[in-house]
C-alpha positions as CSV (number, residue, x, y, z in Angstrom):
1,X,-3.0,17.1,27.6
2,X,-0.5,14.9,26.2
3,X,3.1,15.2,27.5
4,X,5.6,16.8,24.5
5,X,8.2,14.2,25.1
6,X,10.6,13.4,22.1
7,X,11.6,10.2,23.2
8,X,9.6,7.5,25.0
9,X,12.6,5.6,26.6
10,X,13.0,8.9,28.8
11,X,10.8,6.5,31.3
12,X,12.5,3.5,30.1
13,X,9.5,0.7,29.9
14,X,8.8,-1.7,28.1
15,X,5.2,-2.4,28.8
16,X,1.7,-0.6,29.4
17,X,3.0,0.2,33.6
18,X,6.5,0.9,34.4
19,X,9.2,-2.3,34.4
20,X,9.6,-3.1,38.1
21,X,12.1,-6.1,37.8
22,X,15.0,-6.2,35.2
23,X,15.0,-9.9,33.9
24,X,16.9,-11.1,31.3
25,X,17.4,-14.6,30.5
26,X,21.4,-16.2,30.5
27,X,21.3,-19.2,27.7
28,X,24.0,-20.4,25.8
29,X,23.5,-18.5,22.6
30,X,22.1,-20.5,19.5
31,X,23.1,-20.2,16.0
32,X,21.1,-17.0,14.9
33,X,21.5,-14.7,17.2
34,X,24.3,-12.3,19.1
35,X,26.2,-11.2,21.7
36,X,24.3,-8.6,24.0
37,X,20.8,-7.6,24.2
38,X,17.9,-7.8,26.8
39,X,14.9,-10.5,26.5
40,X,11.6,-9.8,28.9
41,X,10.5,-13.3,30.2
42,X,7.0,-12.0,30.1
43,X,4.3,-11.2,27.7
44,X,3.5,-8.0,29.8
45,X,6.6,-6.5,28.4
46,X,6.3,-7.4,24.9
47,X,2.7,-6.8,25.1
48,X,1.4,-8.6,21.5
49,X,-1.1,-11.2,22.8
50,X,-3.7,-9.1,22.2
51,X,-3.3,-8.7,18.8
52,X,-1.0,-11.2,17.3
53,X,-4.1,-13.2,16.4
54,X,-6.2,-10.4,14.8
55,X,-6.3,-10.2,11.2
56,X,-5.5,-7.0,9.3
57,X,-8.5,-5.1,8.5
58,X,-8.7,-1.9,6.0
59,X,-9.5,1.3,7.3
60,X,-10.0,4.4,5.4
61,X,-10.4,7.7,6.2
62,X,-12.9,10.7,5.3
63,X,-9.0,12.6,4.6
64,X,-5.8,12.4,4.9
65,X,-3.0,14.9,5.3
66,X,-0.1,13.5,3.5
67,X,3.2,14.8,4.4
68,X,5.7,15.8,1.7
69,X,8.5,13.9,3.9
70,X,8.3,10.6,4.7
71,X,11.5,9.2,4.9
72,X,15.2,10.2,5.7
73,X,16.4,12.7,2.8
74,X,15.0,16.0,1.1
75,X,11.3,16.4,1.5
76,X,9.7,16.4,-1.5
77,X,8.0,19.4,-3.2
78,X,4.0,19.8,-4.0
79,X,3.1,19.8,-7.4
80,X,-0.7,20.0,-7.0
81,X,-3.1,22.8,-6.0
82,X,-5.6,23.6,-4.0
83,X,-8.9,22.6,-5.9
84,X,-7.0,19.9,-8.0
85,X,-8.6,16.3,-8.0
86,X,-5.9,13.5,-8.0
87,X,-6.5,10.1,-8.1
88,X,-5.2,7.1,-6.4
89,X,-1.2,6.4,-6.9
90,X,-1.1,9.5,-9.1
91,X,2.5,11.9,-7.8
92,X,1.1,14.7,-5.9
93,X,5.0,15.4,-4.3
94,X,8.5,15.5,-6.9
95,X,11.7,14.0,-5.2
96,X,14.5,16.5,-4.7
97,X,17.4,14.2,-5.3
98,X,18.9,11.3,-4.7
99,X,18.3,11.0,-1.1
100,X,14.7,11.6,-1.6
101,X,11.1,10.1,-2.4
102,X,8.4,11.2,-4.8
103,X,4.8,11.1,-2.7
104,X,2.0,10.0,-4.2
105,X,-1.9,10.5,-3.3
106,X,-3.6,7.8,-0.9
107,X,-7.0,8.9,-1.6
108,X,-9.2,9.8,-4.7
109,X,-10.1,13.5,-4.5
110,X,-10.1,16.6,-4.3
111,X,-7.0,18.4,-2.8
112,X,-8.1,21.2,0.0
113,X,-5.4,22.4,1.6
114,X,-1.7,22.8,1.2
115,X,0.2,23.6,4.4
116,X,2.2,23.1,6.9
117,X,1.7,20.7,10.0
118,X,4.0,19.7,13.0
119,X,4.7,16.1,13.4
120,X,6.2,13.5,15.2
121,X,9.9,15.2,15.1
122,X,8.8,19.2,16.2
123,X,9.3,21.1,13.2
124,X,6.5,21.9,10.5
125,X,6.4,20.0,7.3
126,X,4.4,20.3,4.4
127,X,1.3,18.5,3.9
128,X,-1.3,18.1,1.1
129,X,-4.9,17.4,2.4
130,X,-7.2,16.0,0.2
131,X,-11.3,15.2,0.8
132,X,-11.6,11.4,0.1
133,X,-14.5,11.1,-2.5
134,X,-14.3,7.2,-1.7
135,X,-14.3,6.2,-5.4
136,X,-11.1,4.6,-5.3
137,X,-9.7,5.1,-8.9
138,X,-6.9,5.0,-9.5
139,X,-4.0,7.0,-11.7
140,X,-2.7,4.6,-14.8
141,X,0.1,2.2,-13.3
142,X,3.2,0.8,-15.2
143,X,3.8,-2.7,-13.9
144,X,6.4,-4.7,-14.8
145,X,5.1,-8.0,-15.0
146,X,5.6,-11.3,-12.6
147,X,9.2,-10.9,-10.6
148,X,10.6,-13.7,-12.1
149,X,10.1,-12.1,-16.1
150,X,10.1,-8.8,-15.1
151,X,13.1,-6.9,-16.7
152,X,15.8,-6.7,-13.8
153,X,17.2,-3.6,-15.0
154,X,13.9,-2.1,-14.3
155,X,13.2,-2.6,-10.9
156,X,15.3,-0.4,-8.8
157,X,13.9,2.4,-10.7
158,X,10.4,1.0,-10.0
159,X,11.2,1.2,-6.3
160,X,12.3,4.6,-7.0
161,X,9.5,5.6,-8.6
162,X,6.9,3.8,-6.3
163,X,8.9,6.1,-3.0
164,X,9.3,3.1,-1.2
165,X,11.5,3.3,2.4
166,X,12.1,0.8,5.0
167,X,8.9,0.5,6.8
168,X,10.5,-1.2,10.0
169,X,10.8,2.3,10.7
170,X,14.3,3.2,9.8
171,X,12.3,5.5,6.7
172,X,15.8,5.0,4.6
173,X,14.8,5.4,0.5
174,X,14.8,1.5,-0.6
175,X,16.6,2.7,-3.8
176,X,19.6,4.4,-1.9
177,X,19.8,0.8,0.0
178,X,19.5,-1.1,-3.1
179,X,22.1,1.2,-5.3
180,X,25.6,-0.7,-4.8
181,X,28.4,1.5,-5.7
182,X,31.9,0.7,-7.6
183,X,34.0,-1.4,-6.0
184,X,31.0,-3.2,-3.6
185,X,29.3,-6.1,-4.1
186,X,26.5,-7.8,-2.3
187,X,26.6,-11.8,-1.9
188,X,23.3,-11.8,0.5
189,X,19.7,-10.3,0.9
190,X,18.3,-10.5,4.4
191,X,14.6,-9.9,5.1
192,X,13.8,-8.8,8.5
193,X,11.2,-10.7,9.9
194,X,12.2,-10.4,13.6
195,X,9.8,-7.8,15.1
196,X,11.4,-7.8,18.1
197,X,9.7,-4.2,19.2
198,X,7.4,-4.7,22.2
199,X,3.7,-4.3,21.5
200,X,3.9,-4.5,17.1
201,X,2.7,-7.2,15.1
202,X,2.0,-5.2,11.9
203,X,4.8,-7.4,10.2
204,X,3.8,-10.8,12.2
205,X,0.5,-10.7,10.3
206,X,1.5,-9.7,7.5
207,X,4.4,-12.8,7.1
208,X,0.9,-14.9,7.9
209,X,-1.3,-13.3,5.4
210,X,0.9,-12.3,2.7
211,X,3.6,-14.7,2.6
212,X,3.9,-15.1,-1.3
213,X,4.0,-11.2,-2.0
214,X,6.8,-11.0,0.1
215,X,8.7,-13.9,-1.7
216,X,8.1,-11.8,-4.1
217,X,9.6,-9.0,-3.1
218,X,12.7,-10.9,-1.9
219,X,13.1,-12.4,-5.6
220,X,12.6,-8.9,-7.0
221,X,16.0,-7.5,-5.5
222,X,17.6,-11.1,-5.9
223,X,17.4,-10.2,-9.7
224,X,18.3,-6.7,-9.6
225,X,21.0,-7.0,-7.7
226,X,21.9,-10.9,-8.9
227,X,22.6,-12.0,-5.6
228,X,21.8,-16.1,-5.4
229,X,21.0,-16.1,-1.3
230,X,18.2,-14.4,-0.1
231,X,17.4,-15.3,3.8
232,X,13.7,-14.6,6.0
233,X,14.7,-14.3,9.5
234,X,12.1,-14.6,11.8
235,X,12.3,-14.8,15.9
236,X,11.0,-18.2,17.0
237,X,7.8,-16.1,19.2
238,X,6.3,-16.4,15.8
239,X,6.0,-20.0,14.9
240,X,2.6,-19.5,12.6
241,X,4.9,-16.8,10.7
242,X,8.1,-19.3,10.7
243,X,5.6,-22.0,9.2
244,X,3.4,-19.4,6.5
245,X,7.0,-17.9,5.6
246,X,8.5,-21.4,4.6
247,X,5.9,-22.5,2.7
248,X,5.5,-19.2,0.2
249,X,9.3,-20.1,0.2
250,X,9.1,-23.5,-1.0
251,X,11.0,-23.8,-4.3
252,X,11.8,-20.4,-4.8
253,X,14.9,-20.0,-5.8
254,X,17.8,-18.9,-3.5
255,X,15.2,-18.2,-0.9
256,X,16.0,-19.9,2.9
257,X,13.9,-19.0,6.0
258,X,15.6,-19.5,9.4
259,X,14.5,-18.8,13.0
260,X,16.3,-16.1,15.2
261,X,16.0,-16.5,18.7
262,X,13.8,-14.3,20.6
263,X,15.9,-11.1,22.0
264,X,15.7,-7.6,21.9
265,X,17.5,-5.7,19.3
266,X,17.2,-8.8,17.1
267,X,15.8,-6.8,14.3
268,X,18.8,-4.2,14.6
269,X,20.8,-4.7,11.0
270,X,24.2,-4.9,12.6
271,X,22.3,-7.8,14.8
272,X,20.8,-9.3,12.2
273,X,23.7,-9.5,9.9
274,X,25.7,-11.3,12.9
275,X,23.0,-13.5,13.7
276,X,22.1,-14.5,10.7
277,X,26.2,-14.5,8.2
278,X,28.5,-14.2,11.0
279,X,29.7,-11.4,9.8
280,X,30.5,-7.8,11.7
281,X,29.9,-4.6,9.9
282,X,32.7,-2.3,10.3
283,X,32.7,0.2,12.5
284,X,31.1,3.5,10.9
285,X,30.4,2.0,8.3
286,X,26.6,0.2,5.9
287,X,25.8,-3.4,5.9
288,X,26.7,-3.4,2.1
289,X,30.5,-3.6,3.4
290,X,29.8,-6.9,5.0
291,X,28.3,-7.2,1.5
292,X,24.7,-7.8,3.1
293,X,21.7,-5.5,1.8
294,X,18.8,-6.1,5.1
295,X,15.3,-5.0,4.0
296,X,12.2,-5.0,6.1
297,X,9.1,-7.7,5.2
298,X,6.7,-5.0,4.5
299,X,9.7,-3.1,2.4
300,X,9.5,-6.4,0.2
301,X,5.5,-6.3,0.0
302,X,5.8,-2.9,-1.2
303,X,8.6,-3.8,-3.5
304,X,6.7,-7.0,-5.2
305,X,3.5,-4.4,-5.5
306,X,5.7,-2.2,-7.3
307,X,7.4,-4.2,-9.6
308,X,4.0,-6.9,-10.2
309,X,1.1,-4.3,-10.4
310,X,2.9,-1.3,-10.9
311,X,1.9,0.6,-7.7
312,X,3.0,3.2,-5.3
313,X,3.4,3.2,-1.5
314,X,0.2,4.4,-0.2
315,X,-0.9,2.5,2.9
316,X,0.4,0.2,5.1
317,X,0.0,-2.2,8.2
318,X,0.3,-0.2,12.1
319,X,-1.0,-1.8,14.9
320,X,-2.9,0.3,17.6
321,X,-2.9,-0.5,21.2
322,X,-3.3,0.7,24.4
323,X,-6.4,2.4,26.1
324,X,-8.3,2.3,23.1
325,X,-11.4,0.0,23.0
326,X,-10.5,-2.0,20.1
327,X,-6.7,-3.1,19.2
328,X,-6.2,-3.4,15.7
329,X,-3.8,-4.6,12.9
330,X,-5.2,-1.9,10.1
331,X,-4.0,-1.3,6.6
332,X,-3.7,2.7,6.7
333,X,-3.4,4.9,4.3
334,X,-0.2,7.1,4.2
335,X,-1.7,10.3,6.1
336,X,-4.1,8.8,8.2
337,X,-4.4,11.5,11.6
338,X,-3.8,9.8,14.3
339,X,-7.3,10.3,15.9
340,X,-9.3,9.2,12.8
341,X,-7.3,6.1,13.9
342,X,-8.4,5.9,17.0
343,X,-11.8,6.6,17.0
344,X,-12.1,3.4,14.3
345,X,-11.1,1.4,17.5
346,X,-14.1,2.6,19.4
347,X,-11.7,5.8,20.8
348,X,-10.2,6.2,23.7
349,X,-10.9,4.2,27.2
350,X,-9.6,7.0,29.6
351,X,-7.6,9.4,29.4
352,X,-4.4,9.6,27.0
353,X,-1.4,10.5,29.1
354,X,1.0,10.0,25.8
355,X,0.2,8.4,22.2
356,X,3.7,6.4,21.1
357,X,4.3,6.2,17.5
358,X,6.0,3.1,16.8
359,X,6.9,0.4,19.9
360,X,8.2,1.5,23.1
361,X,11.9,1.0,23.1
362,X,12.3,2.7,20.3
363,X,9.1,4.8,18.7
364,X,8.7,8.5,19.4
365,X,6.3,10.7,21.5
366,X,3.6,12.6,19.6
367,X,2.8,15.9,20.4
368,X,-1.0,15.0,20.3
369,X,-3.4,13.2,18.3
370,X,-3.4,15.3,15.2
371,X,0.0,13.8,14.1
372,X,-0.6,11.2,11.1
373,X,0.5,7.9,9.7
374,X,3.3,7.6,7.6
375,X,5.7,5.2,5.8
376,X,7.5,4.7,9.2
377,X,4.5,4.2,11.1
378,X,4.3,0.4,12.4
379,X,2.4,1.1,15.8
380,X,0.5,3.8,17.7
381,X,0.2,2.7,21.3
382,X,-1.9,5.2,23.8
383,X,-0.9,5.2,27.6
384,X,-2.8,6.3,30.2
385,X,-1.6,9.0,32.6
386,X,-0.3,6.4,35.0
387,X,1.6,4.3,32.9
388,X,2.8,7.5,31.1
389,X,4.6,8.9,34.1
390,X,8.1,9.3,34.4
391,X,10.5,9.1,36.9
392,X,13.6,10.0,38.5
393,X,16.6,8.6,37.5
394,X,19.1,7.1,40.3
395,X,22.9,7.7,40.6
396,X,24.4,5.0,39.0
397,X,25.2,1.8,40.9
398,X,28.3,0.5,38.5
399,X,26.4,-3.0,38.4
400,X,27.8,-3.1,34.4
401,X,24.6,-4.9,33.3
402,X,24.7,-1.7,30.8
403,X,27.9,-2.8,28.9
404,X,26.4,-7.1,29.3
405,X,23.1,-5.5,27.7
406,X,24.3,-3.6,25.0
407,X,24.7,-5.1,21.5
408,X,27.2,-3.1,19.8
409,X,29.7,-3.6,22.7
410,X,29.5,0.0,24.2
411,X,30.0,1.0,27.6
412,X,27.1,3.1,28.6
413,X,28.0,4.5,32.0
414,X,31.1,5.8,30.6
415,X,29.5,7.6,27.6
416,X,26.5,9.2,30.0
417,X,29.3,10.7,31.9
418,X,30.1,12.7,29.4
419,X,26.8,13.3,28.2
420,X,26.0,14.8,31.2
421,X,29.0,16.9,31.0
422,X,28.2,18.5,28.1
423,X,31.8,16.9,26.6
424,X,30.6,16.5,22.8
425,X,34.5,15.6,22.1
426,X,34.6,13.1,24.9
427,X,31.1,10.8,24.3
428,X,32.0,10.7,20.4
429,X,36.1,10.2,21.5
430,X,34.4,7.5,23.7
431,X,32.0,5.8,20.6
432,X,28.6,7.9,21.2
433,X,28.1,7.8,17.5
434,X,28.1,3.9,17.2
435,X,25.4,3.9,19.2
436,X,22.0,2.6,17.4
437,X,19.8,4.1,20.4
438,X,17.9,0.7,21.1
439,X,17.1,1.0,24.6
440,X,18.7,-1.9,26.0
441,X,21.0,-0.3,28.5
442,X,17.5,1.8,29.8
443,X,15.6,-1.4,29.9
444,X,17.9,-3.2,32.0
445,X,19.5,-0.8,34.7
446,X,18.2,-0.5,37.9
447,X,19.3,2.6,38.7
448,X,16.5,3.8,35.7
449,X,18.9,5.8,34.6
450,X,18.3,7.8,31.3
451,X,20.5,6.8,29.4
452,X,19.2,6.2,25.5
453,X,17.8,9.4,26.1
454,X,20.9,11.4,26.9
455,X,23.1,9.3,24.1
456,X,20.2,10.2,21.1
457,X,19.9,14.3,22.4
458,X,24.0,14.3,22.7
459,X,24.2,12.6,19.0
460,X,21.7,15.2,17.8
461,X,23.8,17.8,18.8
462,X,27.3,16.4,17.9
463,X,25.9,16.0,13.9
464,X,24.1,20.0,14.4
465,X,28.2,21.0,15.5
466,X,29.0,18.8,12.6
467,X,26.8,20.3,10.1
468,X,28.1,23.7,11.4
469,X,31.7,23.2,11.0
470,X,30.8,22.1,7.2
471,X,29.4,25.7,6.2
């Protein structure tokens, strides 16, 4: 039985067997990067040798259950029916809003259940299953055209419409991101290339094997949103990606790639946008104020496949891991379950103690193996029952390696005391809510105290007290 645990840094590793030394390299820091952070000297904590070198391989499944919420916002709302056959790319779920994505069908087929289905975050959503009838057709597309002719004017809606979210796992609506309100400007695109969660390589091989479509992308926005500087940023662990990236970048226009150093939360946006512009993003407030719009390398993909052939977000690249016979980088398509996955890498090799979706400082615990693959979905990593063990946490030793570690500046001891009280007033009074939940502080004390864990349930319930106070 898999442990229900929300949160997988509530036993704080960073590897396949608990962290027994806290190591963190102390360089003088080099242009791209920031202040803060942790940095495992060992592959054993970032854990992609094994499959950095494999190439991405298709997978597809008998069926899929496709949830009608894939991203942050207002689930969307069926508008097929039980016995209806949809094709490929054809809308089978109508945005409700702004802050919201259509969902389109990843399968030819015949739809044969709608219900409901609990997930990676507890409650039940809504699903559409469909019976793949493997003929692949798809619904009739509206592309645009090449990036560089394609009607500028038109491509934001085209993301819209194609329900495309950042797939570094963020889940934000791309259009939202790329909508810049009166009185804002952006001067600067950023593609995140860093991948600096342990165990994923979905986007490493995907910067190797489609470079060009995500140049594409990347020259999409530039000419929607007419910004001149678009920048790849890439941690220098990925030297075949660095090389692939610059050369789909040659003569492209605005386009720059430049090499991040390899750290832990270098793929944060706030991180990103220091590392990269020098510039801080105010406190409580989007990258677009430091006028910088920071979209993932498979967001782009999606983008170009929107804009050049016309095509919805069905599938995408997760890497799978762990004790499972086979790892994999497989193209999925959106609604994969989770043990359809698994059983195309030759199943299990013992017995699953917990199935992480996403990387483990900052992916979530799934309730079993029936959960499925979404837009957010860049890694499903199975632990045994040893390595999925947790532990006791130790009173606190005052060692401040916390406050060194942690990239926004925060001190963490002080915020967990309140935490632990209970004092809502007193961790937000104290920053709580500036908190983007990376794990560093966990990964590096000693003590193994819980921290991440504490800050993400007491931010949960300040916004709930929040949301309250606004009825």
């Amino acid at each position: 039985m898999l442990r229900n645990q929300q949160w997988v840094l509530r036993v704080g590793f960073c590897g396949f067997g608990a962290v027994g030394k806290y190591e963190r390299q102390v360089l003088a820091l080099p242009k791209y990067s920031f202040k803060g952070g942790v940095h495992p000297l060992h592959d054993q904590h970032e854990g992609k040798t094994s499959t950095t070198k494999l190439p991405i391989r298709a997978y597809v499944p008998d069926s899929v259950d496709i949830p009608m919420s894939m991203s942050i916002g207002a689930p969307a709302t069926p508008i097929v029916q039980v016995g209806d056959h949809v094709k490929m790319g054809q809308k089978i779920g109508e945005a409700n809003g702004f802050v919201s994505l259509p969902v389109h069908a990843s399968v030819s087929g015949e739809v044969t259940a709608i219900g409901t289905k609990v997930l990676l975050l507890g409650g039940p959503t809504t699903i559409v299953t469909i019976k793949n009838d493997f003929q692949d057709e798809w619904t009739e597309l509206s592309p645009l055209g090449p990036v560089e002719e394609a009607d500028p004017t038109k491509i934001v809606p085209a993301v819209q419409a194609a329900g495309i979210c950042g797939m570094g796992g963020a889940t934000f609506p791309a259009h939202v991101k790329l909508t810049v309100g009166e009185g804002k400007y952006c001067d600067t695109i950023i593609l995140n290339g860093a991948e600096c969660e342990t165990h994923v390589t979905c986007d490493h091989r995907l910067m190797i094997e489609e470079p060009q479509r995500i140049v594409d992308g990347l020259r999409a926005v530039m000419r929607a949103l007419d910004v001149k500087r678009g920048v790849i940023a890439v941690e220098d662990n990925k030297p075949d990606a660095i090389d692939s990236m610059k050369r789909a970048a040659a003569g492209r226009e605005g386009v720059e790639v430049v090499t991040l150093r390899t750290k832990y939360p270098q793929g944060s946006e706030k991180q990103l946008i220091s590392a990269v512009t020098g510039r801080e993003v105010p406190s409580k407030k989007l990258p677009l104020d430091a006028h910088v719009i920071v979209l993932n390398v498979g967001t782009a993909k999606a983008i170009a496949d929107a804009v050049i052939e016309g095509k919805p977000l069905i599938d995408r690249v997760t890497t799978v891991k762990g004790c499972v016979k086979d790892h994999a980088n497989l193209r999925l398509r959106m609604g994969t379950i989770v043990a359809d996955v698994i059983g195309e890498c030759g199943g299990y090799t013992e017995e699953a103690g917990k199935i992480v979706m996403g990387g483990c400082m900052t992916g979530l615990c799934a309730p079993n193996d029936q959960v499925v693959v979404s837009k957010g979905s860049n890694g499903i990593l199975v632990f045994n029952e040893e390595d999925a063990k947790g532990y006791e946490e130790n009173p606190c030793i005052r060692c401040g390696r916390c406050v060194e570690a942690c990239p926004i500046g925060l001190n963490p001891y002080r915020m967990k005391h309140f935490c632990d009280a209970g004092d809502l007033k007193g961790a937000e009074a104290n920053d709580l809510m500036e908190c983007i939940l990376c794990g560093s502080c966990s990964y590096i004390c000693p003590a193994k105290r819980w921290l991440t864990a504490s800050f993400k349930s007491t931010k949960e319930a300040i916004m709930r007290e929040a949301r309250r106070a606004k009825k």
